[in-house]
LODREN-102981 format. One record per residue: x, y, z of N, C-alpha, C, O in turn. Coordinates in steps of 0.001 Angstrom, whole numbers, padded with zeros to 6 digits, always signed. Example, Ala and Ser with C-alpha at 12.3 -4.5 7.8 and 13.67 -1.06 7.14 Angstrom:
BEGIN
+013190-005690+007800+012300-004500+007800+013200-003300+007800+014236-003319+008465;+012850-002250+007080+013670-001060+007140+012900+000030+007870+013409+001138+008039;
***
This chain:
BEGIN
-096498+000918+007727-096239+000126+008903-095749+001070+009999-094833+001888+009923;-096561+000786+011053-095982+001672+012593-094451+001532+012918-093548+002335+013153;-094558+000049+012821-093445-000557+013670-092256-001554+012924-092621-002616+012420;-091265-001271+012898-090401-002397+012135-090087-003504+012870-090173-003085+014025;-089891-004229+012903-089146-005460+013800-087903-005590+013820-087197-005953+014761;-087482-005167+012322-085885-004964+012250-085136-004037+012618-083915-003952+012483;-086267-002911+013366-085532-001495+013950-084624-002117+015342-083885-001466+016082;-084935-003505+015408-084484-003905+017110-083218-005201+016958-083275-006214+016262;-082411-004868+017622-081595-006030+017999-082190-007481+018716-083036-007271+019586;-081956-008484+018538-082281-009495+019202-082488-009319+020681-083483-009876+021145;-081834-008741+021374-081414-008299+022855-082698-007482+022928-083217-007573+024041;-083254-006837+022212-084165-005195+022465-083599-003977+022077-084278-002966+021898;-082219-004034+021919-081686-002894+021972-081907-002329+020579-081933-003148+019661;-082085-000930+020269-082389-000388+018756-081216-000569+017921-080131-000096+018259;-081355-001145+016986-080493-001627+015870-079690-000419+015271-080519+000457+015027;-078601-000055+014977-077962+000828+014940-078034+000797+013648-078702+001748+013241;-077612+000071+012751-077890-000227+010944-079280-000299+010631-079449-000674+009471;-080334-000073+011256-081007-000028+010641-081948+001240+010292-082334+002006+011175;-082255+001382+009047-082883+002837+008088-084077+002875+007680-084360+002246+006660;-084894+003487+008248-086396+003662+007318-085797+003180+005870-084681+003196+005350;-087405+002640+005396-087786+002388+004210-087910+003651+003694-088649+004443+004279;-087151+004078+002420-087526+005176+001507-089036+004880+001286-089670+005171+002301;-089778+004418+000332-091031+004055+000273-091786+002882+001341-092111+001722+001088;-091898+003529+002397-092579+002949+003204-093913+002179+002575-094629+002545+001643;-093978+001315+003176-095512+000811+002838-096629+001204+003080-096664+001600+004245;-098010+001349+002355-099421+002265+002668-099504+001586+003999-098845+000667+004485;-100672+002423+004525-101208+002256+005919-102175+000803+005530-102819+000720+004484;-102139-000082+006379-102675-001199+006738-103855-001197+006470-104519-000471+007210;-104804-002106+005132-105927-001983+005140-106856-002802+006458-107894-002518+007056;-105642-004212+006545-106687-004710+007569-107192-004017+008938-108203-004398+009527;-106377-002964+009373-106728-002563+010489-108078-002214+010721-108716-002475+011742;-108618-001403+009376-109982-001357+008920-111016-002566+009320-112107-002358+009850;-110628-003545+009066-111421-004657+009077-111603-005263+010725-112623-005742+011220;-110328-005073+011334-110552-005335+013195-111502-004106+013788-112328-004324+014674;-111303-002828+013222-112353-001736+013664-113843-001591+013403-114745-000992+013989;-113755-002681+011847-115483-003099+012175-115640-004433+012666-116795-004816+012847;-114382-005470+012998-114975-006545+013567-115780-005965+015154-116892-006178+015639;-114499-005100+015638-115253-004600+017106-116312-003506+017391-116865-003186+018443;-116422-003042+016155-117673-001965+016157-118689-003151+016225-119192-003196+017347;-119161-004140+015377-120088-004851+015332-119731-006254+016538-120418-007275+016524;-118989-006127+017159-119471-006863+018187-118842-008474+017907-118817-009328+018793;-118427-008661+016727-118278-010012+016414-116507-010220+016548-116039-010881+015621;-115902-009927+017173-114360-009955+017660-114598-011555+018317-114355-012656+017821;-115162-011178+019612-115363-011948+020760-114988-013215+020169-113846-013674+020135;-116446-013947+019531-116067-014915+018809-115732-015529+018191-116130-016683+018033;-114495-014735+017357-113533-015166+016541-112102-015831+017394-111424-016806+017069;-111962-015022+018443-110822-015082+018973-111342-016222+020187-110471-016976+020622;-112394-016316+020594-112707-016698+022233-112026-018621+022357-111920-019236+023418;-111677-019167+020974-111605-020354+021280-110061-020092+021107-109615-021123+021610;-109014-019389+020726-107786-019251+020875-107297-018614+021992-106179-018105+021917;-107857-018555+022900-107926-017708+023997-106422-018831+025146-106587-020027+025384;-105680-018364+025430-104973-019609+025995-104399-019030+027497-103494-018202+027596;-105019-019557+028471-105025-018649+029646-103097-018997+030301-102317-019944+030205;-103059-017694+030898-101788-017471+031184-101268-018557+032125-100074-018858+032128;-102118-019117+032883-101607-020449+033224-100683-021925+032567-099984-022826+033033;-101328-021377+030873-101060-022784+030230-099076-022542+029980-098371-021551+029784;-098816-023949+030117-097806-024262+029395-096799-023349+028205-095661-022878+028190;-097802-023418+027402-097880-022940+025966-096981-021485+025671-096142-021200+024817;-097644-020654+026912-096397-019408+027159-095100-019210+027342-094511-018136+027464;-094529-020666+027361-093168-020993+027656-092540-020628+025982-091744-019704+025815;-092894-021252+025155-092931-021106+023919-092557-019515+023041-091850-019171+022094;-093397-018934+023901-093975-017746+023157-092727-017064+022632-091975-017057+023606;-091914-016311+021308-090751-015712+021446-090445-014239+021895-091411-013528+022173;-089355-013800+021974-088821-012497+022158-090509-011119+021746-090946-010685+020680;-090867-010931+022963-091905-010171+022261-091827-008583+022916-091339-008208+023982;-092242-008117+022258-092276-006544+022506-093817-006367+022820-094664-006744+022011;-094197-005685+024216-095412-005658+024254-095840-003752+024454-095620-003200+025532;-096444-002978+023256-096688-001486+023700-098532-001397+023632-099418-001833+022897;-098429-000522+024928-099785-000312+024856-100081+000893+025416-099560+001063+026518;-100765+001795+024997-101166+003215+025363-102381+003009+026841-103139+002121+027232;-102009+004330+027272-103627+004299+028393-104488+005014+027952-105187+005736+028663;-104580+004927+026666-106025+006053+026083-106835+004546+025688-108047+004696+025531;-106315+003106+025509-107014+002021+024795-108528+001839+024871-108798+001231+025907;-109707+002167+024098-110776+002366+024529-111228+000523+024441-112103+000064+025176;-110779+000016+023847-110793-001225+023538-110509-002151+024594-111236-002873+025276;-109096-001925+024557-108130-002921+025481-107412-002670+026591-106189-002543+026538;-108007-002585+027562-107596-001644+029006-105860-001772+029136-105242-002626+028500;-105495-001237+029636-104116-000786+029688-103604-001791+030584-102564-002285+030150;-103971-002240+031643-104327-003284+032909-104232-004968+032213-104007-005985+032869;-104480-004887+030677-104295-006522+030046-103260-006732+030225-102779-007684+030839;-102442-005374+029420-101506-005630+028747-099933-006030+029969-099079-006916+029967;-100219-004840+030861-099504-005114+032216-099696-006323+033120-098747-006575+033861;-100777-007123+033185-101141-008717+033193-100912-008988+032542-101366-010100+032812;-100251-009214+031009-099918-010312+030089-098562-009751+030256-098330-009925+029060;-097475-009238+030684-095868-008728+031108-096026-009302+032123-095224-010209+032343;-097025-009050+033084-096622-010079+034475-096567-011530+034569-095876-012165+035367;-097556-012124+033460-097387-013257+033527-096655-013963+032589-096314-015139+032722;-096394-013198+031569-095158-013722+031007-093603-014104+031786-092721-014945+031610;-093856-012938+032752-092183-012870+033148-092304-013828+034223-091194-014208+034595;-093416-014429+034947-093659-015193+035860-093095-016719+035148-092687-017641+035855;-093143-016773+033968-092657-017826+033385-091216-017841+032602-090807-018526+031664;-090618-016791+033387-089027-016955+032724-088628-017208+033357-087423-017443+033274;
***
């Protein structure tokens, strides 16, 4: 696992008690499986009917989220992810 959830305080702030896993867990098989959903093209329509535009309601909901995204994303332009922070915070 990249990322712990428990490395973070409720607030954001990095959890001071908290310690790597001695035996970390193997690397993620599914990740494998999203790299051939989008090699072959078939992502789109898995996801396209959960799609819930930043307008809706529904984002009110959403919890405490941490959003990281690199600018190398060959996938997922860097530009989403900074539109999905803007419009999140538009709704706090």
């Amino acid at each position: 696992m990249a990322f712990y959830p428990e490395s973070l305080l409720d607030d954001g702030r990095p959890n001071p008690d908290f310690k790597m896993p001695v035996n970390p867990e193997p690397f993620n098989e599914p990740a494998f499986l999203y790299n051939w959903l989008v090699q072959e093209n078939k992502l789109p329509p898995l996801v396209s009917d959960i799609e819930v535009p930043y307008s809706s309601p529904a984002w009110r909901q959403l919890p405490k989220t941490i959003i990281i995204h690199g600018t190398n994303d060959q996938i997922v332009p860097y530009e989403a992810a900074t539109n999905l922070f803007k419009a999140i915070a538009q709704l706090l």
